[in-house]
C-alpha positions in Angstrom: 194.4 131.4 134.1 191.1 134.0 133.7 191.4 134.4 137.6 195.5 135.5 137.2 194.7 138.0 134.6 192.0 139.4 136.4 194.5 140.0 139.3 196.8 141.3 137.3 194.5 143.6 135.5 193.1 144.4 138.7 196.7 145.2 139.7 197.9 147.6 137.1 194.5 149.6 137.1 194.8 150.4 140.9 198.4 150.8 141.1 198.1 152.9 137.8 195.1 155.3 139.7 196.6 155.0 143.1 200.3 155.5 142.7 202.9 156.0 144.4 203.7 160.0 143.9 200.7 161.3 145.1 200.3 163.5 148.2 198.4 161.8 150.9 197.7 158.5 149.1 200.7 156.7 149.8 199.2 154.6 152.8 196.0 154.1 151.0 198.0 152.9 147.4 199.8 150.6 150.2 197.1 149.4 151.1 195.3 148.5 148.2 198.6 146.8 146.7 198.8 144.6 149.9 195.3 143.6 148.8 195.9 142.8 145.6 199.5 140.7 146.8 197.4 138.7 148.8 194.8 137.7 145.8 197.8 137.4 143.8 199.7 134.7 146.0 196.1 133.5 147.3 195.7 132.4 144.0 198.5 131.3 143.0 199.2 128.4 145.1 195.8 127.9 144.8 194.4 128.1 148.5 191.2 126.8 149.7 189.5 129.2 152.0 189.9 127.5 154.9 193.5 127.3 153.7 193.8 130.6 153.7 192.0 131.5 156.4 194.5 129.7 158.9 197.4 130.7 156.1 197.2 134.9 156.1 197.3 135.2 160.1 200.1 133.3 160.8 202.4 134.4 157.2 201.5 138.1 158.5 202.9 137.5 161.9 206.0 135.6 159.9 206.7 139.1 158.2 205.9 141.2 161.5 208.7 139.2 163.6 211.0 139.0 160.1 210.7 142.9 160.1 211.4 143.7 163.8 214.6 141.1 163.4 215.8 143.3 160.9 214.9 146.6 162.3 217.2 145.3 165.0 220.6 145.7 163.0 220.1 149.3 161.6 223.5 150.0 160.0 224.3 153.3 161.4 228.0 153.3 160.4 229.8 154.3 157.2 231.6 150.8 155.9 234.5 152.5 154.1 235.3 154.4 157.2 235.5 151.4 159.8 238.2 149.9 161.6 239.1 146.6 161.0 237.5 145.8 164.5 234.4 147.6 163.4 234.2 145.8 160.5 234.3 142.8 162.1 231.8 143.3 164.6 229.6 144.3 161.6 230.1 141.2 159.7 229.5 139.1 162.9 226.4 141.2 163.7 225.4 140.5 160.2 225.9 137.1 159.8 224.2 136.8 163.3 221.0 138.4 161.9 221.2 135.9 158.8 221.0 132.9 161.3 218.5 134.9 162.9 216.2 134.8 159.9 217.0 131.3 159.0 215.9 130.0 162.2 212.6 132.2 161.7 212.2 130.5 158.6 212.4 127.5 159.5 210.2 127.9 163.2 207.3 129.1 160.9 207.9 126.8 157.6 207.1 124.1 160.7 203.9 126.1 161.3 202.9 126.7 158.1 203.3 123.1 157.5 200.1 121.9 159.7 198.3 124.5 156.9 199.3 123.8 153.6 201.1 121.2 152.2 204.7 121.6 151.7 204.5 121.3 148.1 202.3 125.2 148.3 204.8 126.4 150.7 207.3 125.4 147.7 205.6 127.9 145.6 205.0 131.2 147.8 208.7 132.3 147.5 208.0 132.0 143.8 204.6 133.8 143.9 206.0 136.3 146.2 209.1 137.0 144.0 206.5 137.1 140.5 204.2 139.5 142.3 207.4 142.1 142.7 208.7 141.5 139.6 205.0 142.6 137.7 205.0 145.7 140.2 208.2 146.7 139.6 207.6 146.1 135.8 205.0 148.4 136.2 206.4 151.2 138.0 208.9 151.6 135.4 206.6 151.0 132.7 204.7 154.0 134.4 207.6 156.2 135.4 208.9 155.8 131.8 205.5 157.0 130.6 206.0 159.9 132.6 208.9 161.1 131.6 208.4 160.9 128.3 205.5 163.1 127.9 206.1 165.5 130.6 
């Protein structure tokens, strides 16, 4: 419980010095929030540090493949101004990218498996989807603040 508010403070006070809008800091305020993800999730499903050890290197190369699937269908087109055999080649190329990623799920939920037990792999999508929620909190909490007394 101590450890989770310790991220999170951790998490405001760099995302609060090291936002988003300054010049020349964006890769560094990237940085820094990857960092504090990966306590956040570390500790949440409560990895060992062997387990996380094997667990980082192989979820990172999950996301690398996940984001050069979808960097693959780049929607170039305007929908509304498609022809119906357009639009279905788009759907179909969607949908195909959908199965895409599912089958990427499950190839590294398989490898993920002989690291953690299934129960922790249960939980990530949860962790993952808390730690956005908190940032995005945040960054409207901030942007608010910004707004109102500029």
């Amino acid at each position: 419980m101590y450890k989770t508010a310790f991220l999170i403070t951790g998490f405001l006070i760099c995302v609060s010095q090291f936002g988003f809008t300054q010049p020349g800091r964006t890769a560094d305020a990237e940085e820094r929030i990857e960092a504090i993800r990966v306590a956040y999730i570390t500790d949440r499903l409560r990895l060992t540090p062997e387990e996380s050890q094997q667990f980082w290197p192989v979820f990172n190369q999950f996301e690398d493949d996940q984001k050069k699937l979808r960097n693959s269908f780049k929607n170039k087109k305007d929908i509304p101004n498609m022809s119906d055999a357009e639009a279905e080649e788009f759907v179909k190329m969607h949908l195909d990218l959908e199965q895409k990623e599912l089958d990427l799920k499950r190839t590294y939920f398989e490898k993920l498996k002989k690291i953690l037990p299934p129960r922790k792999l249960a939980m990530l999508g949860m962790a993952e989807r808390q730690f956005k929620a908190k940032l995005l909190e945040h960054l409207r909490e901030r942007r608010a603040g910004r707004r109102f007394g500029e």
